[in-house]
C-alpha positions as CSV (number, residue, x, y, z in Angstrom):
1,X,-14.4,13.3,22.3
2,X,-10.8,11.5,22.9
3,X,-7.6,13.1,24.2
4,X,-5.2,10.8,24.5
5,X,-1.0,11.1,25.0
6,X,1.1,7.9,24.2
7,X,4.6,6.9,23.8
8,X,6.3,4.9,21.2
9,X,10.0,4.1,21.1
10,X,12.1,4.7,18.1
11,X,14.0,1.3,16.6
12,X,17.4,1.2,17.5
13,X,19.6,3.0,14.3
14,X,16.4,4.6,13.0
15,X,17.0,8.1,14.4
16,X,17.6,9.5,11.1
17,X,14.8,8.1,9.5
18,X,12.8,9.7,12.5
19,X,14.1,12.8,11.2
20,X,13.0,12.2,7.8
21,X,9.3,11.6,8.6
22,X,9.0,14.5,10.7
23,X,10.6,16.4,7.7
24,X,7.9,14.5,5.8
25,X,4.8,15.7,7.7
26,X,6.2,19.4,8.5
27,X,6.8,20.0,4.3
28,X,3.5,18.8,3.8
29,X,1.4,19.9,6.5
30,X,-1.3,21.1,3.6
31,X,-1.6,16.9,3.1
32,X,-1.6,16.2,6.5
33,X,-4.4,18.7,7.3
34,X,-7.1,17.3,4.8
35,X,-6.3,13.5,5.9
36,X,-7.7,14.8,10.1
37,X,-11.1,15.8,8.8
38,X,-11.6,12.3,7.7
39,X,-10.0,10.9,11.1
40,X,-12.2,13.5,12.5
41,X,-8.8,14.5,14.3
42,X,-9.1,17.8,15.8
43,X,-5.5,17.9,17.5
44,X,-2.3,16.0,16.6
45,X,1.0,16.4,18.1
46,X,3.9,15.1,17.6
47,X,6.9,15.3,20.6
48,X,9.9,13.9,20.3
49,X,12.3,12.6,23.3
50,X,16.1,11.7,23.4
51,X,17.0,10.0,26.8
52,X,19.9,7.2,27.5
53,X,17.8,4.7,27.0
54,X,16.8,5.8,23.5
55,X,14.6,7.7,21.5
56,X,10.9,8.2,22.0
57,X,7.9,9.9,20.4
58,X,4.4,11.0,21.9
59,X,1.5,11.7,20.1
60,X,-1.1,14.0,21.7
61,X,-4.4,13.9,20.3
62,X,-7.7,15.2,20.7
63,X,-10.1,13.4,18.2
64,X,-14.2,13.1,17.6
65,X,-16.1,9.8,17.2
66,X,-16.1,7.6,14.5
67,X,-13.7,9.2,12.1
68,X,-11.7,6.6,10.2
69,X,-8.5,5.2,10.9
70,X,-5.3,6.1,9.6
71,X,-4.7,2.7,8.1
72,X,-7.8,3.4,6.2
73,X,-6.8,6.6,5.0
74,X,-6.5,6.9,0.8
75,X,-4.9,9.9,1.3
76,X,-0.7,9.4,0.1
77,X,0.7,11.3,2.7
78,X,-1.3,8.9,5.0
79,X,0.7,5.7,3.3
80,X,4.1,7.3,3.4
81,X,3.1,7.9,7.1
82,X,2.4,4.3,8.1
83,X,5.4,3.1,6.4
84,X,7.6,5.1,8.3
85,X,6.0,4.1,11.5
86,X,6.4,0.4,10.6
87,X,9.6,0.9,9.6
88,X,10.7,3.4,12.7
89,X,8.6,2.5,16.0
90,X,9.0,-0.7,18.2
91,X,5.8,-2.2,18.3
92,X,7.6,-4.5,21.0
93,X,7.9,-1.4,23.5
94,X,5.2,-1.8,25.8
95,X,4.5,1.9,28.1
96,X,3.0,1.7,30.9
97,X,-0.7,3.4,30.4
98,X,-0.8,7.2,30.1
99,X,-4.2,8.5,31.7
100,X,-6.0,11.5,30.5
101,X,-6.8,13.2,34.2
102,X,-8.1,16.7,33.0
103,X,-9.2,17.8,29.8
104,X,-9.1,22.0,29.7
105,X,-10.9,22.8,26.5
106,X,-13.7,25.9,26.6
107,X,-16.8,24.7,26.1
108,X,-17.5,27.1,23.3
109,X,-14.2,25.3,21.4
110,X,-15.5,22.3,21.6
111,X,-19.0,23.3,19.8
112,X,-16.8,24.7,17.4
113,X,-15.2,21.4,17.3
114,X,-17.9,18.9,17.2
């Protein structure tokens, strides 16, 4: 299993588009729901962060092995998603590397999971 947190900056002027996606993913949560069994995504969060220095959003994730990647999703939703993030997040942002420390899940969950 993978839990992960990472951050990704929002483009400059794209704060409204931000909006959009998340408005995207929230009205079709029924979509977004069948595209994690194929990621084998058990957990996905999005957070989103407003600071001087601009706009930021973390994804928290706890996922299984070997699912498929979003990029090779055929799911729709899936497409619209990874058009906003190329069109939204700057892939020239560079955080320094968030480390998973402790992972608190019941053991019985995570049979449930896996």
């Amino acid at each position: 299993m993978n839990v992960e947190l990472s951050k990704f900056r929002v483009k400059e002027g794209k704060e409204e588009k931000v909006t959009e996606w998340m408005d995207l993913l929230n009205e079709h949560m029924d979509d977004v729901l069948l595209t994690l069994k194929d990621e084998k995504m058990y957990i996905e969060t999005i957070f989103r962060e407003k600071e001087e220095t601009g706009e930021y959003l973390y994804w928290y994730s706890v996922q299984g092995e070997n699912g498929i990647s979003v990029e090779e999703s055929h799911h729709e939703i899936d497409k619209q998603h990874i058009a906003y993030w190329i069109e939204c997040i700057d892939e020239e942002y560079h955080t320094s590397e968030i480390t998973t420390e402790v992972v608190m899940i019941p053991k019985d969950l995570i049979k449930q999971m896996v």
